[in-house]
C-alpha positions as CSV (number, residue, x, y, z in Angstrom):
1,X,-155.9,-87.8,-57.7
2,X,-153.1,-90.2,-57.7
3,X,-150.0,-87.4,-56.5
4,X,-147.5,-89.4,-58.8
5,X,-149.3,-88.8,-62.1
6,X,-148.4,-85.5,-63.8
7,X,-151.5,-84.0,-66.4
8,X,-149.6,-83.4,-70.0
9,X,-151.1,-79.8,-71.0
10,X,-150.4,-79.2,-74.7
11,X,-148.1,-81.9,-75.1
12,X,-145.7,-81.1,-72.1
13,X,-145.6,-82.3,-68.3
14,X,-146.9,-80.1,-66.2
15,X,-145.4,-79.6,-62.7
16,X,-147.8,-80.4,-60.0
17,X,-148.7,-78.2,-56.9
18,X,-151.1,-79.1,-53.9
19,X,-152.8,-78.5,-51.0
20,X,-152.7,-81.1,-48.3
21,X,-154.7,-81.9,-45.2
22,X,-157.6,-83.7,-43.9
23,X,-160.8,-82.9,-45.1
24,X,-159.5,-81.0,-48.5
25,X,-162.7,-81.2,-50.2
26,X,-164.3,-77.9,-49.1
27,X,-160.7,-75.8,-50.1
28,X,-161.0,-73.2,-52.3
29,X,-157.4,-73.2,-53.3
30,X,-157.4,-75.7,-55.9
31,X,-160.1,-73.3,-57.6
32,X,-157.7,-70.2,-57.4
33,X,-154.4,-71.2,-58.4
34,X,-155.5,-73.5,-61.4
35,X,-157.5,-70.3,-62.5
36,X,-154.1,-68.2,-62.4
37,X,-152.3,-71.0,-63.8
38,X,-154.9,-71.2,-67.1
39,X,-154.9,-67.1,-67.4
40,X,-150.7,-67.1,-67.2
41,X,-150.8,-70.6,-69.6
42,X,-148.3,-71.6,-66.8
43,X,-147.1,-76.0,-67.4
44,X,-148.6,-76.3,-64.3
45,X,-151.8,-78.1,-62.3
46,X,-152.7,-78.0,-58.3
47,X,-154.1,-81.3,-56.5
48,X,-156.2,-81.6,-53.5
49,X,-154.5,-84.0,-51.7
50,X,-156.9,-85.7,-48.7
51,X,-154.2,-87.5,-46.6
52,X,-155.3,-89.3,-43.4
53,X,-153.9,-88.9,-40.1
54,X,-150.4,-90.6,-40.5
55,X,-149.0,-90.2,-43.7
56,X,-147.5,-87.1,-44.0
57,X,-143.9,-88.4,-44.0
58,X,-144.7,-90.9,-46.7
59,X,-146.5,-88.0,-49.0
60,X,-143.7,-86.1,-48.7
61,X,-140.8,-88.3,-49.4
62,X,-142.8,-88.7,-53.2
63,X,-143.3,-84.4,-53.1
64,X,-139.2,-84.8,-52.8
65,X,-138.7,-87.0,-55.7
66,X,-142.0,-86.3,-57.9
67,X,-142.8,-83.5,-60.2
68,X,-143.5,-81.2,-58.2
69,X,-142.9,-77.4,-57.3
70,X,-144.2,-77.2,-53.4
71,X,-147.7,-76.9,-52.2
72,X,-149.7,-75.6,-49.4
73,X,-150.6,-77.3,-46.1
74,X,-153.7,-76.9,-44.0
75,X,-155.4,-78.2,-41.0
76,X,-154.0,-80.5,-39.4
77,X,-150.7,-80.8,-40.9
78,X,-149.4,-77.5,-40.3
79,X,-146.4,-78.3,-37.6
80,X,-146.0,-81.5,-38.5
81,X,-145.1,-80.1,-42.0
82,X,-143.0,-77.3,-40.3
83,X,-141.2,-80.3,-38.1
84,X,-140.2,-82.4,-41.4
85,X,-139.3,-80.0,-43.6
86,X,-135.3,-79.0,-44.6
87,X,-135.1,-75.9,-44.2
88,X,-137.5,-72.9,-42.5
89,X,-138.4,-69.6,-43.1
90,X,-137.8,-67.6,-39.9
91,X,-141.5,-67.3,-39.4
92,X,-141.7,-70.7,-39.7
93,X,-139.0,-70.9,-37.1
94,X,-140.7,-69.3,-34.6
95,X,-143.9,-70.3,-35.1
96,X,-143.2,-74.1,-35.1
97,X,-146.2,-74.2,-38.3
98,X,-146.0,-74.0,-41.9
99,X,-148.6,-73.2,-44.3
100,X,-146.0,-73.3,-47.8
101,X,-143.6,-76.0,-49.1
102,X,-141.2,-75.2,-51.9
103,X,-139.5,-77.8,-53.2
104,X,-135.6,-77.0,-54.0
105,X,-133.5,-79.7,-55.6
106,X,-135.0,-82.5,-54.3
107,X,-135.5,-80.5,-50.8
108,X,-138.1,-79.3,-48.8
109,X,-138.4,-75.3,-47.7
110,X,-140.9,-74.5,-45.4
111,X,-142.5,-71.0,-45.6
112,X,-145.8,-69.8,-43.3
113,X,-147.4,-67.3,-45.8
114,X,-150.5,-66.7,-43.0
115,X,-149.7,-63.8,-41.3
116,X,-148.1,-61.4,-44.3
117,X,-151.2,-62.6,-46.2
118,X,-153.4,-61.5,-43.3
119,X,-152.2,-58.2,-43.3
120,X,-152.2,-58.0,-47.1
121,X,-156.2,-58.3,-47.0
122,X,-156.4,-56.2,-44.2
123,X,-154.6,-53.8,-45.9
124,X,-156.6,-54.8,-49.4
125,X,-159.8,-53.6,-46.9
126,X,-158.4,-50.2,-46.6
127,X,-157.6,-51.0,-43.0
128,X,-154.0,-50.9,-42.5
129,X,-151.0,-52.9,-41.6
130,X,-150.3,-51.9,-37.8
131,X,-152.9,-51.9,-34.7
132,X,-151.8,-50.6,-31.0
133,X,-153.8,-53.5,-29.4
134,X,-154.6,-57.0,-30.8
135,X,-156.7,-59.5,-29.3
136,X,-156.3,-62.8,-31.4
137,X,-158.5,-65.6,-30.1
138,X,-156.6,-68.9,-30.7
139,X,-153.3,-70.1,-30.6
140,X,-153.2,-72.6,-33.7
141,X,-150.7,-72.3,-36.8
142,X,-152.9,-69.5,-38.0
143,X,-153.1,-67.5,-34.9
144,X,-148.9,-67.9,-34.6
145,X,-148.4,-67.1,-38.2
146,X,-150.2,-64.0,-37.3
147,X,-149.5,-63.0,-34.4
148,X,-145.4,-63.1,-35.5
149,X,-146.7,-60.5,-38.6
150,X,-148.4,-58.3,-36.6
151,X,-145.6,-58.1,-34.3
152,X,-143.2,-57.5,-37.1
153,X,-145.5,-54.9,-37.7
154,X,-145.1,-52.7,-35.5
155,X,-148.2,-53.8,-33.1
156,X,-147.6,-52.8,-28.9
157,X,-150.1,-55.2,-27.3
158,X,-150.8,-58.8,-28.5
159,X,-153.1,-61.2,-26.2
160,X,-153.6,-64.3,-27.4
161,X,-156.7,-65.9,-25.8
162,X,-157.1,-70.2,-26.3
163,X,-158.9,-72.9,-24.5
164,X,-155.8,-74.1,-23.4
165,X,-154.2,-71.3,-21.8
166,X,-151.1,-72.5,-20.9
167,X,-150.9,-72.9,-24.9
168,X,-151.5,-69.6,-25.3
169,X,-149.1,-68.8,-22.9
170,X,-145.9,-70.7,-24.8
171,X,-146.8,-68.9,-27.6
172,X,-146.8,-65.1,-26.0
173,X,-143.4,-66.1,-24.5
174,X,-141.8,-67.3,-27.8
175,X,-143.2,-64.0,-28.9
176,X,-142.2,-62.4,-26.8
177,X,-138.0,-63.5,-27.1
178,X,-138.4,-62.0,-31.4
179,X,-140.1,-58.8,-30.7
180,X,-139.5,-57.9,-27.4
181,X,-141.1,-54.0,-28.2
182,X,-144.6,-55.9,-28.4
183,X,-146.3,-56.9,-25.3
184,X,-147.5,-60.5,-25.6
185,X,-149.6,-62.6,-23.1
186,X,-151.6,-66.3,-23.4
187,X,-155.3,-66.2,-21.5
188,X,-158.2,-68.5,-21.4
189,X,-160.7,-68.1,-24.0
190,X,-164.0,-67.6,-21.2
191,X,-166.8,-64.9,-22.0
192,X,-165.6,-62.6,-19.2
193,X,-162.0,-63.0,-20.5
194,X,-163.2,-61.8,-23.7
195,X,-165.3,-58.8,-22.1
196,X,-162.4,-57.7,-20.6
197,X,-159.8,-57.7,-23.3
198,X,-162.4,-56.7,-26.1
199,X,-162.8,-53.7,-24.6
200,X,-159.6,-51.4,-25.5
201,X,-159.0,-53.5,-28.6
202,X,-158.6,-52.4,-32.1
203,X,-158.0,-55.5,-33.9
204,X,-159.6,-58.7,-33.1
205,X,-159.0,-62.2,-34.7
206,X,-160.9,-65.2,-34.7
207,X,-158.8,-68.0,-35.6
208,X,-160.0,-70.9,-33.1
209,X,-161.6,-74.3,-34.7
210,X,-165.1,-73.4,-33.1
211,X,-165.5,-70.5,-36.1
212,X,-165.4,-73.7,-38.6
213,X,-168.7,-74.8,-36.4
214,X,-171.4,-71.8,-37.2
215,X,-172.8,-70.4,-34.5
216,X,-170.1,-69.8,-31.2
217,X,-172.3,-70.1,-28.1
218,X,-171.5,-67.3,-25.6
219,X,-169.2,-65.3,-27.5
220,X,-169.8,-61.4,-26.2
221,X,-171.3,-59.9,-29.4
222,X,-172.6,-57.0,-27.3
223,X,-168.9,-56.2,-25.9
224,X,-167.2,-55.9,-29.5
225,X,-166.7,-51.7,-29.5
226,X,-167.7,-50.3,-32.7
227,X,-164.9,-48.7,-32.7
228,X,-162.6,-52.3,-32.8
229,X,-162.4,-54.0,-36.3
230,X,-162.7,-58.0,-36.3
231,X,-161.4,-60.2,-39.0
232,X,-163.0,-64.2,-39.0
233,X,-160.2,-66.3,-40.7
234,X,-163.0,-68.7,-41.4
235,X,-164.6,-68.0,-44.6
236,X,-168.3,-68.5,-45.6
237,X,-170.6,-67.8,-48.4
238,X,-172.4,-64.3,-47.4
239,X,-169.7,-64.3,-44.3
240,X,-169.6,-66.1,-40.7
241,X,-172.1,-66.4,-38.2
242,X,-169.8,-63.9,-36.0
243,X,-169.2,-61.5,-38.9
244,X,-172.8,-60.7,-40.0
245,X,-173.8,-60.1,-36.5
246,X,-170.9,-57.8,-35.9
247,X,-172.0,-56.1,-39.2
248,X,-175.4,-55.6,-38.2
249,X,-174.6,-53.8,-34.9
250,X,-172.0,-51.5,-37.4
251,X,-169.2,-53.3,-36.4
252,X,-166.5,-53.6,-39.4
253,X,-165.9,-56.9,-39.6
254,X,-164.2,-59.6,-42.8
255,X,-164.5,-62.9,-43.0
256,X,-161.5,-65.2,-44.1
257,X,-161.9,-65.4,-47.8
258,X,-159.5,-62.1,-48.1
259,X,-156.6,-63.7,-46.4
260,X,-157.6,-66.9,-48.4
261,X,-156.8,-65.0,-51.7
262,X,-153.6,-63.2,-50.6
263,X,-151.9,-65.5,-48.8
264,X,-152.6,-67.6,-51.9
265,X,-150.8,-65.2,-54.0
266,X,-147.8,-65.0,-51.6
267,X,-147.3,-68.9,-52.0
268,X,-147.3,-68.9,-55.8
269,X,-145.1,-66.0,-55.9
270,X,-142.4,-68.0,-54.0
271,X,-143.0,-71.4,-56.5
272,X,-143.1,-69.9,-59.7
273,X,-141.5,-66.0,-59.1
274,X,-145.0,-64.1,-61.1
275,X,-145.9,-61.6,-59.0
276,X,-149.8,-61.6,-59.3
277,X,-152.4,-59.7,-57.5
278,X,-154.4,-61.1,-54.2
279,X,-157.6,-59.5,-55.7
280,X,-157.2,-61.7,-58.8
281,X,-156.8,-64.7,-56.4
282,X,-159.8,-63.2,-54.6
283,X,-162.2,-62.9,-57.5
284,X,-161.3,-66.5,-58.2
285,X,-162.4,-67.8,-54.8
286,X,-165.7,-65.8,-54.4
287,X,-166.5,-67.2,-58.0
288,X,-165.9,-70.8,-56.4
289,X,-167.1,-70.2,-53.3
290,X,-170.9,-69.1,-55.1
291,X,-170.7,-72.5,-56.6
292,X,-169.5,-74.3,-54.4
């Protein structure tokens, strides 16, 4: 859709919000938020927006001076959104990546609506907000947004395990200066790394790009304790790869369409002020994500 064109709904202009990254085509949000908007008969419609590498500047420039109320950012334009934004949330801040854009006259806020959402669907699982010992695998926008909630949260130990470590590293450090009660640290992201910090964990996150590819080669199913709880961020019909084997050895596990839904309902709580459930947001994306 052309991202200057505004849809008239029942004779007015509706404002426009949108998700934008490169590929769009498999997002569920489009699906959720235009199925609030209908229910609340709200003036407003949400675009995918497919942008290639490169023209995230130029998008946003018309976002400033278009009809529109903000929109969501994904893969791979989260820092690059955070960097050209006005103004930050504090989250946003630290973590150098931004998942929300709010347009305020004529200005761009950016907002990183990851990690509270997270914790919201952890906590929509009946699992609770704090954990004494995280293991987050990745060290992405995702992984950041998180791992700056759950230390807000109250958790002790965070260890934030990449394929670049030194990337990891950087991020336990900035960490580390905001919540200096939480013990942060950056590893590699090897098998025996994982055997080893798997085993006194509560929490553990999977938020690296190879959950996007099926089936991770290697990854220690066998040292998860069933006693740990994992969460996937990916999401998959009938759940990840990683998830449903976790299951089966009675490991609780979630895949990412929880966090989808509530971090979902953070953003359109900050661009329109209606307060509405995740769980309605979720019911909207496992509807989608059957037909999709």
């Amino acid at each position: 859709m052309n991202p200057r064109a505004a849809k008239k709904r029942g004779g007015t202009i509706s404002s426009l919000l949108f998700v934008v990254g490169h590929p769009v085509s498999h997002s569920l949000s489009p699906a959720m938020h235009n199925g609030i908007i209908a229910r609340l008969g709200l003036p407003l419609h949400y675009v995918p927006v497919d942008l290639p590498p490169g023209q995230l500047r130029g998008f946003l420039r018309i976002v400033r001076a278009g009809n529109f109320l903000g929109g969501n950012v994904t893969i791979p334009y989260k820092e690059d959104a955070a960097a050209l934004a006005d103004t930050r949330s504090e989250a946003v801040e630290v973590c150098g990546a931004a998942n929300t854009l709010v347009v305020r006259r004529g200005k761009l806020h950016a907002e990183n609506t990851d990690g509270e959402g997270f914790l919201d669907a952890l906590e929509g699982q009946g699992w609770g907000r704090r954990y004494r010992r995280v293991v987050l695998l990745g060290a992405g926008g995702a992984a950041r947004g998180i791992a700056f909630a759950l230390g807000r949260a109250g958790a002790r130990e965070i260890i934030l395990l990449n394929r670049h470590p030194r990337r990891a590293e950087r991020v336990a450090e900035l960490l580390s200066r905001r919540y200096p009660a939480t013990a942060f640290s950056g590893a590699d992201l090897r098998p025996q790394t994982l055997r080893e910090e798997f085993r006194a964990a509560d929490l553990i996150v999977q938020c690296t790009s190879l959950g996007l590819r099926g089936e991770w080669e290697n990854f220690p199913i066998n040292d998860v304790q069933k006693t740990s709880r994992f969460a996937d961020i990916v999401y998959r019909a009938g759940g990840t790869d990683l998830v449903r084997r976790l299951r089966a050895r009675g490991v609780k596990a979630v895949g990412g369409l929880p966090m989808l839904a509530y971090q979902a309902a953070r953003s359109f709580a900050l661009w329109t002020g209606r307060e509405v459930p995740g769980d309605a947001f979720l019911k909207l994306a496992i509807k989608a994500l059957k037909l999709w």
